[in-house]
N, C-alpha and C positions, 0 to 999 in steps of 0.2 A: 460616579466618583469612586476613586479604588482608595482604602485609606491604611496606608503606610507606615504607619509612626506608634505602631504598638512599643514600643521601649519606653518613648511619653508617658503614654497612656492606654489601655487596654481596653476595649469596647465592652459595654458593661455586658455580662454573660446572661444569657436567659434564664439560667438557674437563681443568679442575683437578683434582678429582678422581680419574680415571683416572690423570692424570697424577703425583699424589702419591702411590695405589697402586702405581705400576708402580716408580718411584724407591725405594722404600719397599724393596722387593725389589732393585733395581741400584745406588741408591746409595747404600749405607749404608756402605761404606767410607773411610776420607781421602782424597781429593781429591790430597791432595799427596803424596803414595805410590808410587814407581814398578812398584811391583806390579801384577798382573793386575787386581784390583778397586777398588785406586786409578787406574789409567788409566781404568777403567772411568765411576767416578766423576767422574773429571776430564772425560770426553768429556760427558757428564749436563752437567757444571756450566758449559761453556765454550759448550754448546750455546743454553744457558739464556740465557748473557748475550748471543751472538749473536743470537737473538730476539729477547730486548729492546731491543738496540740498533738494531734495524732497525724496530720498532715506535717508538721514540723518534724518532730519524732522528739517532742519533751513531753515532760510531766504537765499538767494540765494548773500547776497551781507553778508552773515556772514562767507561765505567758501570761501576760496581761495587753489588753488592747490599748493604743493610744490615736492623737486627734493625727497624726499624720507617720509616712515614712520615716521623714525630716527629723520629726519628733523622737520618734521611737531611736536613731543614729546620737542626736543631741543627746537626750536622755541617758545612751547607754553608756557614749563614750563620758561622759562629766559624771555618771554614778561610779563606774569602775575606777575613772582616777582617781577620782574623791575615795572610793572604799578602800583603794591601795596606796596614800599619800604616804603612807610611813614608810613603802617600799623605796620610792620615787617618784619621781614626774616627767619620767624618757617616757615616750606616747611614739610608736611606730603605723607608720601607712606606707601604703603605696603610691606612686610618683599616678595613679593612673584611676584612684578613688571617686566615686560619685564629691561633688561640692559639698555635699552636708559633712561627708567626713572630713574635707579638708578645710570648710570653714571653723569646726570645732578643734581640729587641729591649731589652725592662728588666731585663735582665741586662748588656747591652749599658752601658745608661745606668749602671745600679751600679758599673760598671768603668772611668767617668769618658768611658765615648763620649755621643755626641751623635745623637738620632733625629729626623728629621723626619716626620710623618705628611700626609699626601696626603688630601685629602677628597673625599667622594665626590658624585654627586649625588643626588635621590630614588629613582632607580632602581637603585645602588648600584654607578654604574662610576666610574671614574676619567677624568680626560681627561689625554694624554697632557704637554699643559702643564703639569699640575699636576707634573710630575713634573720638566719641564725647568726650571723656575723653582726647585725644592725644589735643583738639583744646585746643588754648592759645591766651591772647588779643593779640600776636603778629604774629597769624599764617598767612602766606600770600598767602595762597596756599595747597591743598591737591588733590592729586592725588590717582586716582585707576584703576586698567584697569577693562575691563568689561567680560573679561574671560580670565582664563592663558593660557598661549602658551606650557607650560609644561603636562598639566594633562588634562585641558580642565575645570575645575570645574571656572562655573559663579557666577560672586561676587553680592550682594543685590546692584547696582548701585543706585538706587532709592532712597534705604531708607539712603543709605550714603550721596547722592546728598542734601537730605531735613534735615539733621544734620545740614550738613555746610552751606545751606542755611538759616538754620535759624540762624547760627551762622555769617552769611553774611560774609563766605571763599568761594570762587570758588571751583569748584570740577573740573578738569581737567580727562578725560576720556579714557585711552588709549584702540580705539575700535577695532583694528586690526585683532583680532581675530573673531570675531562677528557680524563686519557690513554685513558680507555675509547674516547673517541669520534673520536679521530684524534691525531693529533701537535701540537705545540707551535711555531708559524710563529716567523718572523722569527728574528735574530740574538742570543738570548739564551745565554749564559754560564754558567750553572747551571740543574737543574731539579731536584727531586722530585716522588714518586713512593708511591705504599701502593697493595701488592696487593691486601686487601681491599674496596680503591672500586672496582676492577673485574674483581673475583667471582674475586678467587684468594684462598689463606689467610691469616690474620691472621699478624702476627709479620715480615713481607716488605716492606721498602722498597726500590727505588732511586734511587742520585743519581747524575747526570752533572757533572762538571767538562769544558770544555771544553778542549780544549789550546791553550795561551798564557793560560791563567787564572790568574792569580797564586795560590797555593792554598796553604795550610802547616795540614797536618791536624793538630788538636787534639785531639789521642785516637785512640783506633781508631774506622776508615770506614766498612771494607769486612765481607765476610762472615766474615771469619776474627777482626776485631778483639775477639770476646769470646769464643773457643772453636772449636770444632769447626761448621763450615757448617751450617746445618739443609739440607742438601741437595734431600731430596724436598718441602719447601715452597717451596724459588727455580724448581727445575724445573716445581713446578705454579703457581707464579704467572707465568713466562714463559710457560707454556703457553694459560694462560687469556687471559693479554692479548694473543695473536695471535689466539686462539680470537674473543673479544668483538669484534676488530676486523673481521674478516670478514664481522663480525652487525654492526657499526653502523651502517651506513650505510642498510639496511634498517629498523632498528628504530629508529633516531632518527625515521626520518618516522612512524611509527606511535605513539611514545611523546610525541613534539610535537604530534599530533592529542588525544591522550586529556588532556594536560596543558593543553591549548586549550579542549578543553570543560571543565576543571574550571575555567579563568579567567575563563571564559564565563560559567558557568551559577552558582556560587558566592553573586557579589553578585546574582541573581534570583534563588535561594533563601531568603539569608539576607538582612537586614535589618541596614544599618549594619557593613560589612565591608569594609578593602580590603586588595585584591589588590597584593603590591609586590613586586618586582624588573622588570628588564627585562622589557617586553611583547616584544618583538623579540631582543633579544639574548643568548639565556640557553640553560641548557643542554636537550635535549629530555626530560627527566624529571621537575624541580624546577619545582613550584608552591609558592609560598609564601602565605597570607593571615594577618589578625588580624580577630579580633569583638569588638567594642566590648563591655563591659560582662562580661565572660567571664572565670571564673579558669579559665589557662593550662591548669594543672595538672590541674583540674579534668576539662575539658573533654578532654584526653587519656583520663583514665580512663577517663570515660563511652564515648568513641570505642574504647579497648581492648573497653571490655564488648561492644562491637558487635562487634567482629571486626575492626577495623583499628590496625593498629601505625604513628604516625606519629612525628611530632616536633613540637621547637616551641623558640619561641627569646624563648620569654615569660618575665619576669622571674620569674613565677612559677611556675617549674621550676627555678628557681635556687636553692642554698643561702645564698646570699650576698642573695637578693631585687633582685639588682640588673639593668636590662634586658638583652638582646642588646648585646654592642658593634658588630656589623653594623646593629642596627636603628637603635638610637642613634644613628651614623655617617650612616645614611640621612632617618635625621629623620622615618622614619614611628612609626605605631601598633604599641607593643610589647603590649601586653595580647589575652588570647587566641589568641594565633599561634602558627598550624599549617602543618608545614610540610610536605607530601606529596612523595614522591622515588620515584617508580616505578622496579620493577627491572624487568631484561629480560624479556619473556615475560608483561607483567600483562596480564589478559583487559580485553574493555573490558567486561561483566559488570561487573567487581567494582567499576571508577572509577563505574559506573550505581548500581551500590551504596550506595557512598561517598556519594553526590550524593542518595540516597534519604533516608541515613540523615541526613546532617549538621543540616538545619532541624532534625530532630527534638531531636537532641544539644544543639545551641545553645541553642534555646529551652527547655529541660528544664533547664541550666547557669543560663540566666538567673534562672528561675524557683525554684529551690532556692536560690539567692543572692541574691535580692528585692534591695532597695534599704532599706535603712535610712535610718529620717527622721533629713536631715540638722539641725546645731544652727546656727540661722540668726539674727542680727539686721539687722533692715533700718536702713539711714542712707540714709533716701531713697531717689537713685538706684540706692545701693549695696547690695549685700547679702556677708555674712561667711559662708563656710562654711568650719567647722569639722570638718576629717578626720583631725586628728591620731591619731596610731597607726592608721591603715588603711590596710591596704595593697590595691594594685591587683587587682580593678579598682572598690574603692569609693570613692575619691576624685573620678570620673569618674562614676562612675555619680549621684553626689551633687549634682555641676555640672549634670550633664544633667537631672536634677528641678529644678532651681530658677532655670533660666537664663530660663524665660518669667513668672518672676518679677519681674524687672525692665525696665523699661520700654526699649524700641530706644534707645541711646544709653549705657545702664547699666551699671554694673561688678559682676560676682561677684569677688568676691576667695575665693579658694580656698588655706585652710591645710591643709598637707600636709609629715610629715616622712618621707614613702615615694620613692623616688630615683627608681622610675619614674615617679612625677606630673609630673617634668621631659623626658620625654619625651611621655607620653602625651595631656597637659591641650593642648600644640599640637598635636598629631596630631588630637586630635577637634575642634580650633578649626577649620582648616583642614577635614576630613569634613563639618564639619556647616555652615561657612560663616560663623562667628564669627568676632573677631577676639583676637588674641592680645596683649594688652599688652605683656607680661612677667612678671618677679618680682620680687618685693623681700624683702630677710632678713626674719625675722620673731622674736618673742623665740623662738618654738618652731617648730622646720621653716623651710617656704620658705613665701610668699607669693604665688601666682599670680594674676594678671587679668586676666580675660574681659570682654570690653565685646560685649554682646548686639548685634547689628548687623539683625539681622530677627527 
């Protein structure tokens, strides 16, 4: 079994591990105890944060550990609004943010502040303009993460950092993705942090406040705020993240090569697939693609029966049926998108694997899902297809049968009441070199059209 999905979750590192044992046994007593096995403990835990704050590159009394990532994002962004209320309550992100920042974002709004979102471009950065133009005298806060958990593509942290610094807003930094592979540049203001993205145990965040950060914590922060320290999991996620950094700098060029050949080789295997995030600027693990004509979901499964554990940011993995808001945000093709996230130590074997098996998967996917004859009338140049009540990827697949149906100059109109037809129908306009009308309400669904162009 080859396992894929490091951006999830990171395989716990063997450094961690020993490291959870040995605490496990040293520190199990309170921390805050001036006894023999509380000092003992204390020396464990103050160790822990020393580490990390030298892996981070703060002050060692600017980081405090918390019960999760999640936590450590919640916590940072509601203390900095809260320390800055008298400035305002304009809160800035990105269109392309992990969920914890943008659920605290519409929590935000529920509470009568005001959020602006940043957009991104096809390859899903931001540019740092967008971000000086979004500031307002009332902004109290802006957020960005420092690489996406979707595609992999890293954002200019720097140059956004020194916007808002000059505009004197905190930049809030969600590093989650990233801290494995070095530290967090330029002058930002807050960061977070999950040990489990780089291969220490789940249940482990940290956040940095920087000193002179206006800060007024809403709840409890730190490791103590819901009980007793989990001790021997902060000591093994400190561990690991010194551990991983040692190894990154070797294994990012190795894991850049093997995620190179999968961007490589992909679109010459398969047929009708593309490849999105940054070609250049992303992290060296995270490939992301989509295949046209493929349920999501599907297509996972099939890929588990092989032996490979991926992901995917297809609407149709979703409960809700509704796309990625990373992909959405980017404006490419959400349907059948996989997203491969190599952990430390992946053979290139098993990525040769990977690349063996996929045509097979895909084309097997497509074929168990055929194409149902769409309900068509022609008006002339025009033709109507009806795909009410179907969902992705047969509203698409529908267009693509019938689109040499009408003559270069011609309209398909495509009814569709499935949410991701509004992403997908220009996504394959644009792939396949069609042009994109628009839409228009319809009595049922939306109304999409495609004007045949070759």
């Amino acid at each position: 079994m080859s396992y894929f999905d490091a951006a999830s979750s990171a395989p716990l590192h063997p450094v961690a591990r020993q490291a959870l044992l040995a605490s496990l046994d040293e520190g199990w007593a309170d921390p805050s105890r001036l006894y023999r096995e509380g000092r003992r403990a204390r020396m464990l835990l103050d160790a822990a944060r020393e580490a990390a704050a030298e892996a981070v590159g703060c002050r060692v009394d600017e980081l405090r550990f918390t019960p999760s990532g999640t936590h450590a994002v919640h916590s940072g962004i509601a203390g900095a609004l809260a320390g800055r209320r008298r400035v305002g309550r304009h809160l800035i992100v990105s269109a392309v943010e992990h969920s914890s920042v943008l659920h605290s974002a519409e929590l935000h709004e529920k509470e009568g502040g005001s959020v602006t979102q940043v957009t991104v471009d096809r390859g899903g950065r931001v540019v740092p303009s967008g971000y000086a133009d979004a500031l307002r005298p009332d902004t109290a806060l802006a957020c960005l993460q420092s690489a996406n958990h979707e595609v992999g593509t890293e954002q200019p942290v720097a140059e956004v950092a020194e916007v808002c610094r000059a505009a004197g807003v905190p930049l809030l930094v969600d590093a989650a993705q990233s801290l494995a592979w070095g530290p967090v540049e330029g002058p930002w203001s807050l960061l977070a942090g999950s040990a489990h993205k780089w291969g220490g145990p789940a249940g482990v965040g940290l956040l940095v406040v920087r000193k002179g950060v206006r800060f007024a914590a809403q709840g409890p922060v730190d490791e103590r705020g819901y009980g007793f320290e989990n001790l021997p999991a902060i000591v093994a996620a400190a561990a690991s993240l010194r551990a991983v950094r040692a190894e990154a700098a070797q294994e990012a060029v190795r894991l850049r090569e093997l995620t190179e050949r999968i961007r490589a080789r992909v679109p010459e295997l398969v047929a009708d697939v593309e490849v999105v995030g940054d070609p250049e600027r992303r992290l060296p693990g995270i490939v992301t693609f989509s295949c046209l004509y493929v349920d999501g979901e599907t297509l996972l499964h099939e890929l588990d029966r092989e032996g490979f554990s991926v992901s995917s940011g297809s609407s149709c993995t979703s409960s809700t049926l509704t796309p990625s808001h990373v992909l959405k945000a980017m404006g490419v093709l959400s349907e059948g998108n996989v997203r491969v996230s190599l952990p430390a130590g992946t053979a290139a074997e098993d990525v040769e694997r990977f690349l063996a098996v996929l045509p097979g998967v895909v084309n097997g996917v497509r074929e168990k899902l055929g194409a149902p004859t769409p309900t068509a009338v022609v008006r002339a140049d025009e033709l109507l297809v009806d795909a009410l009540g179907k969902r992705c990827p047969i509203p698409v697949i529908e267009l693509a049968k019938v689109i040499g149906d009408v003559p270069v100059g011609g309209l398909v109109r495509v009814l569709s009441d499935d949410e991701a037809a509004r992403l997908d129908i220009p996504a394959w306009c644009e792939m396949r070199e069609q042009e994109y009308v628009g839409e228009e309400p319809a009595d049922k669904g939306t109304a999409y059209l495609v004007r045949r162009t070759s």
